[in-house]
N, C-alpha and C positions, 0 to 999 in steps of 0.2 A: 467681359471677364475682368475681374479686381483681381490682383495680386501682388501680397505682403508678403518679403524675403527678409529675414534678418541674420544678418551672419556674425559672429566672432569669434575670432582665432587666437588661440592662445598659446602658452608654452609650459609644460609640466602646472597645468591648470592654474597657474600665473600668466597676468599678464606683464607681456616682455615691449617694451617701447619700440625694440631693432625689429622685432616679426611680427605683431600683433597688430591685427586692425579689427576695425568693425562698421559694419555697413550696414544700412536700412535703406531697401528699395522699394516704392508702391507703383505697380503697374497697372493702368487702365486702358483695357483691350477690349476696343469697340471695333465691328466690320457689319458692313453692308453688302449683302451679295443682288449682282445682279443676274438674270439668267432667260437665255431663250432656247425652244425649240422649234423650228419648224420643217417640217416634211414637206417636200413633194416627190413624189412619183418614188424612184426608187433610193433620193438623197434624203439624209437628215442633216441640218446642220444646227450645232449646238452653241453659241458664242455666250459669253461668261467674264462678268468683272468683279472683281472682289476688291473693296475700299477698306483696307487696316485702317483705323484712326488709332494712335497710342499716344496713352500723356503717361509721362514718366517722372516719378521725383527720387534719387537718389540723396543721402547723408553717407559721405564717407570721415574716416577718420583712423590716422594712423600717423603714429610719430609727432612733430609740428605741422602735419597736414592737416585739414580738416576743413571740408568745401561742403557745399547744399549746391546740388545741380538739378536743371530741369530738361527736360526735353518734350517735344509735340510734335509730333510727325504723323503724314496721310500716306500710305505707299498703296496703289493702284496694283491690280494684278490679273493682267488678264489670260483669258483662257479661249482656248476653241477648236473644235470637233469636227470632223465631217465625216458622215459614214455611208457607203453607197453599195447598195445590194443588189451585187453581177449578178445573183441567179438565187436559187431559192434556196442553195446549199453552199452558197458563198457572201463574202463580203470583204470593202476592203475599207478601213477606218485611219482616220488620221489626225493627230492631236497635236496640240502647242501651247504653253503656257510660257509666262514668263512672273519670277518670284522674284521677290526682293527682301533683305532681312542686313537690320539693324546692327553695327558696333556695339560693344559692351561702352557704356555712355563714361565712364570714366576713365576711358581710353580716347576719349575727344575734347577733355579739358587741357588748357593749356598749366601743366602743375609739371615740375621734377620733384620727386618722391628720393631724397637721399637718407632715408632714416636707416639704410644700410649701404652705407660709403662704398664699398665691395661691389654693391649691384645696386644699381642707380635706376629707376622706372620714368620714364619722363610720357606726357599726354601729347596726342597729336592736334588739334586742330582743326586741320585740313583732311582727319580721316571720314568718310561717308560709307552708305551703305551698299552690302554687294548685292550683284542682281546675278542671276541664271534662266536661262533661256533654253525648254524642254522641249524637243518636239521627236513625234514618234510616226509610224506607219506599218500597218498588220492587214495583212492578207491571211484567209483564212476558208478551207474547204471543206466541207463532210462530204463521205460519201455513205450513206446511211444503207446500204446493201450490205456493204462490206463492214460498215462499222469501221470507219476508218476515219481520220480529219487528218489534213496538213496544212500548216501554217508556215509563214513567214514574219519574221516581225525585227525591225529595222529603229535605233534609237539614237537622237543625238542630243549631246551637252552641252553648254557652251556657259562659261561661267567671267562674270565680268566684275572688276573691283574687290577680288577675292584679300581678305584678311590677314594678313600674317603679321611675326613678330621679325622685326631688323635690331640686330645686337652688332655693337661695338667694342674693342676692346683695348685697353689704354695699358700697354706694358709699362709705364711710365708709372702710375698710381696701381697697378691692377686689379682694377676695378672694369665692370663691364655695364655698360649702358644701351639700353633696350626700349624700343619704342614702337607701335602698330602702326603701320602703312596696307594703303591697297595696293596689292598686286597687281599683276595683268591677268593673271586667269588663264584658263586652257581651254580646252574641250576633249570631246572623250565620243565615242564612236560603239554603239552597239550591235550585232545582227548574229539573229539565231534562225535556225531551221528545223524544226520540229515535224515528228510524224506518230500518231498515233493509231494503234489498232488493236482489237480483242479475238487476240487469237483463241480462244476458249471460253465456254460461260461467265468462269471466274479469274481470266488470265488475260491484263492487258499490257500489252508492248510499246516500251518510247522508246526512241530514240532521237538524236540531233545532234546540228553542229551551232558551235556559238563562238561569234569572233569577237574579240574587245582591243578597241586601240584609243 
């Protein structure tokens, strides 16, 4: 995948030196997947890698700034499955993946941007990318007499190097100064319990419980 962004911002359709930038970004988004299956008996398991290749060329320009940056990075992403069939009307399946995704790349040059004194932008450096780490688990039963299924399904987050902006602020000039750091990240806790049935031809019944923490 190629992709050409060009942005510029303006002000009552002039351009204003203190608000106005413009940027030309070309993205080149190559991946290679890899992928297996194999069964035995009542298991399957599925394992899964996915190679991002991206070259990146940004042109920024705003104020007396105006930089050409490059970037090339390979982010690895794996994945994997396993699914094991209790009975002929059950199963219980369980997944994991682990993602990674990019900074805005003119957030990682070393530049302070004071084209408005008032609010000052400054580049990190040392910022990188975040990664999250998905894994799940689903139990699940019919009972085909009754027309009934009940499931169980269990999820967790876990996010690492997460993104944000840290602002400062100088009562002295007051002016505020703002720059992107990785976080520490959280995690987050899924579990629902679902039950389904058809109580009539055309009449089918859920219900369930769902925690999130």
């Amino acid at each position: 995948n190629n992709t050409t962004r060009e942005e510029e911002r303006q002000r009552s359709g002039e351009y204003d030196a203190a608000n106005s930038f413009s940027r030309h970004r070309q993205l080149a988004d190559n991946a290679l997947n890899f992928g297996l299956t194999y069964s035995i008996g009542n298991w399957m398991f599925k394992p899964a890698l996915n190679l991002t290749m991206q070259h990146e060329r940004m042109a920024y320009q705003r104020g007396v700034l105006d930089t050409v940056a490059v970037r090339n990075v390979v982010m690895p992403m794996p994945s994997f499955s396993v699914r094991f069939k209790t009975s002929k009307f059950s199963f219980l399946q369980i997944k994991a993946d682990y993602y990674s995704s990019q900074p805005d790349l003119i957030s990682t040059l070393a530049y302070t941007d004071d084209t408005n004194v008032l609010y000052i932008r400054e580049g990190n450096p040392n910022l990188h990318a975040s990664h999250s780490f998905n894994a799940s688990a689903n139990y699940s039963v019919s009972i085909p007499r009754s027309q009934q299924m009940f499931s169980v399904r269990m999820e967790y987050k876990k996010d690492y190097d997460a993104i944000g902006s840290v602002s400062t602020y100088n009562p002295t000039t007051g002016a505020y100064r703002t720059h992107d750091e990785n976080m520490r990240g959280g995690s987050s806790l899924y579990f629902n319990v679902q039950h389904n049935c058809v109580l009539f031809k055309h009449l089918r019944w859920r219900h369930g419980i769902t925690l999130v923490s």
